[in-house]
Structures are given as structure tokens and as C-alpha cells.
N, C-alpha and C positions, 0 to 999 in steps of 0.2 A: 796383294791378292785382289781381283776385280769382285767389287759387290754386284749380288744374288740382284739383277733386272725382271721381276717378271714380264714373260712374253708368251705367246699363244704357242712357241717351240720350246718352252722348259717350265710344264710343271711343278717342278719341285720347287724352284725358287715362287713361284704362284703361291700354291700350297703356304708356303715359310710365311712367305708374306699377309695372308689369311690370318695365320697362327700368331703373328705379332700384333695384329690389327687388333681381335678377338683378344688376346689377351691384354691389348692397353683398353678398350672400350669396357672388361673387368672392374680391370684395377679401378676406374673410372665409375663406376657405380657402386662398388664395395665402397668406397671413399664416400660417395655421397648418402649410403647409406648409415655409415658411421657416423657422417659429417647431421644427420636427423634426428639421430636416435636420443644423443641428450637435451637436442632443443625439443623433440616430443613429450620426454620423460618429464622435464622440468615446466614443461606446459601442465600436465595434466593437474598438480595442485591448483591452477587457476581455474580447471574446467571443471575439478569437482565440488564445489563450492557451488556450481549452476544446478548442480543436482542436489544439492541438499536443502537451498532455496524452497525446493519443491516440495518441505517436509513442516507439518503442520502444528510439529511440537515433539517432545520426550514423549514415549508412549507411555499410555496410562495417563496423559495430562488433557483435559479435557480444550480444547481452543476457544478461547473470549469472541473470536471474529469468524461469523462465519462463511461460505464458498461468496456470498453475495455480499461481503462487505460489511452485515450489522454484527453489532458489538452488545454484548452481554453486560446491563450497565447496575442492576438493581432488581427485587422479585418485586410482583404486584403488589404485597403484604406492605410493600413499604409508603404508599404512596394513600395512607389510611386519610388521608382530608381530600374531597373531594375543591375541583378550585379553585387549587393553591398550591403554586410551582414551588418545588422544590428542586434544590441547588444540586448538583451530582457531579463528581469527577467522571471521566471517561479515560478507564486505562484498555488497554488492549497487548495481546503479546505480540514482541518481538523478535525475527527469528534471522539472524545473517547468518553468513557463510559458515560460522561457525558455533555460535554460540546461541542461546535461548533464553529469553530474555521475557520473567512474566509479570504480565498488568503495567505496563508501562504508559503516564502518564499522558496524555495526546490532545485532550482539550479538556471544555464542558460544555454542561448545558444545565436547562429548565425542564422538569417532570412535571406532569398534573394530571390527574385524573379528571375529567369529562363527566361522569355517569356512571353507570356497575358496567363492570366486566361480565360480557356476555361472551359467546361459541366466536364471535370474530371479534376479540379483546381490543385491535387497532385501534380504531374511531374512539377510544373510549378512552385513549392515553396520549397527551399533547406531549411533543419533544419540540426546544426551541434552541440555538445555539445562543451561549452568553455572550458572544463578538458584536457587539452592534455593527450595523453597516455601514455606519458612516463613514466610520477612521478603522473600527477595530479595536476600539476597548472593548470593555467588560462590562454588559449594565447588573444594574441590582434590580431586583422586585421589592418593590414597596407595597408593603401589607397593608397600610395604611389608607392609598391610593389603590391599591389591588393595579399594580401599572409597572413596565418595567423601564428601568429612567437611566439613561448611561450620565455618567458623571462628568467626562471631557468636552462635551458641545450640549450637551443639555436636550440629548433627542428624547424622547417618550414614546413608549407602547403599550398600549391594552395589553390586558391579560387575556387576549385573542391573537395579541404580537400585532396588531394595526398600528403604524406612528400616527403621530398625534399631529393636525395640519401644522404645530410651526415647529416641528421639529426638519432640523437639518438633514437625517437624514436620506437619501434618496430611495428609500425601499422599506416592507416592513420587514419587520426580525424575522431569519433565516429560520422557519419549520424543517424538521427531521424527518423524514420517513421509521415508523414504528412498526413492530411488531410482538407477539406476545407465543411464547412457547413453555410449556411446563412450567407455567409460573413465573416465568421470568420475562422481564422486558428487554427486547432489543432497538437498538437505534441505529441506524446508517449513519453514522457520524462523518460528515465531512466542511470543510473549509469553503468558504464562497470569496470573491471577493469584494473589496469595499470599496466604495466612492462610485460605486455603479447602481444605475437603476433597475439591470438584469441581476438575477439569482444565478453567478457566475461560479463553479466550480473550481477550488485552486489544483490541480491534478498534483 
């Protein structure tokens, strides 16, 4: 039997020919859309995870950090001696894709009150990172010296954070941005880095 030619003299085989085309171009998309559907499906646990990101805590839990970065570290009450830095953890909460994570340890630093707390508390509460700049240890405050002294290369700073001319090194101690709300003191807490004579933030 001679196969259906369409030509401009017999529509019907045209027609057939239409009707086959149409239905493999179908089949041809049904397929691809099948062929989507589970690689979308199984997309979406990775993409919800971006949106939870977005979420500030369990409700009812109040957030340590807030929209600008500072961290909720200690009340004014505590910082009763004027002059004389005092040692602080800095924990802040943690929040991944899944799980919520509170007051998590992240660095420290040095407190001291300046003055009385007045209507703009700021100026009036010193925040300094404990990282010396040189390497990146730890220093101590010496009560004794009123100075803070890192132990690994022997740098030195006022209790202003100025190093001392033969200290090694290249900057003075890294100041915090402060602020004071209900009583409570907040710090921008962040990382600089070291062996530099800019105040280099580590992102």
C-alpha cells in the first residue's frame, strides 16, 4: 500500500500528516515536563532554606544583634568603676537554614566607662577589641600600668588604646563603635585585620 504524500491535491493525507506532527511535538513536551517536575521538587528543600535565612529568631526570643550589626553585650549597671576596662565575652545568635542557635560565642573585647551616662550614653562607654594588631593575640590590661600589654611580641597601649612608640605593633588597638539603649550597651563587633597599618575589616 502506497504511503499517505501530502500535496496541495489531497488534503487528507495533509490533514494526517498535521495530526501526527501535533501529536509527537505532545508527546515531546508532556516528557519534558515530567522530565522537570522532580528536578524542581527536589530543588525546592535547597531554596527554602534562603528564606528562612531571612528569619530573626523563634518568636518570643528577643535578637542579641541588631538590623545594623551591634550586639547586645552587658547593662550600663555593670560597668560601676569609672576608667577601668573590663574583660567581656561577645556572644551573638545564630540562625542557619535550619536551626537556632543562642548567644554564640564570636569574640571579645574591653568596656570602660569615660564619665556618667548622659541622654547620648555613647561618648561615655569605650569598647576596644582584645586582638592586638599586630599578629592577633589576646592582650591583657594591667591594672597596675592602667595599659593594655599583649604577651606574644611585647606591644603596649594606653588605656586610650594609643601603642606605645616601641611597640611592634603597626596601629593602635582596634575601637568598637558603641551604643546605649534601655540600659543596655551595644557594640558593632567586628574583626580587622592584622600586620596592617589601616583598620581593615575581615568581611
Amino acid at each position: 500500500m502506497r504511503s499517505c504524500q501530502p500535496t496541495n491535491s489531497s488534503p487528507c493525507c495533509s490533514q494526517t500528516h498535521r495530526r501526527g506532527f501535533m501529536t509527537k511535538m505532545l508527546a515531546i513536551s508532556i516528557g519534558g515536563i515530567l522530565t522537570l517536575f522532580p528536578f524542581a521538587v527536589g530543588l525546592l528543600p535547597f531554596l527554602d532554606p534562603l528564606k528562612k535565612k531571612k528569619k530573626r529568631g523563634p518568636t518570643g526570643v528577643t535578637p542579641s544583634m541588631d538590623a545594623d550589626g551591634f550586639i547586645r553585650v552587658t547593662s550600663v549597671d555593670t560597668l560601676t568603676a569609672p576608667n577601668l576596662p573590663t574583660f567581656f565575652k561577645v556572644r551573638a545568635d545564630h540562625i542557619d537554614a535550619w536551626n537556632y542557635f543562642a548567644e554564640i560565642p564570636v569574640g571579645s573585647i574591653y568596656l570602660y566607662r569615660t564619665g556618667d551616662i548622659g541622654k547620648d550614653g555613647t561618648k561615655a562607654i569605650v569598647a576596644f577589641s582584645t586582638t592586638c594588631p599586630h599578629a592577633g593575640c589576646a592582650v591583657d590590661f594591667k591594672r597596675g600600668t592602667k595599659s593594655f600589654d599583649c604577651p606574644c611580641h611585647n606591644s603596649s597601649f594606653t588605656i586610650q588604646g594609643k601603642r606605645s612608640d616601641a611597640s611592634p605593633s603597626p596601629r593602635d588597638l582596634d575601637r568598637l563603635e558603641t551604643k546605649i539603649e534601655q540600659n543596655a550597651i551595644w557594640v558593632k563587633f567586628q574583626k580587622f585585620r592584622a600586620g596592617i597599618s589601616e583598620k581593615a575589616v575581615i568581611a
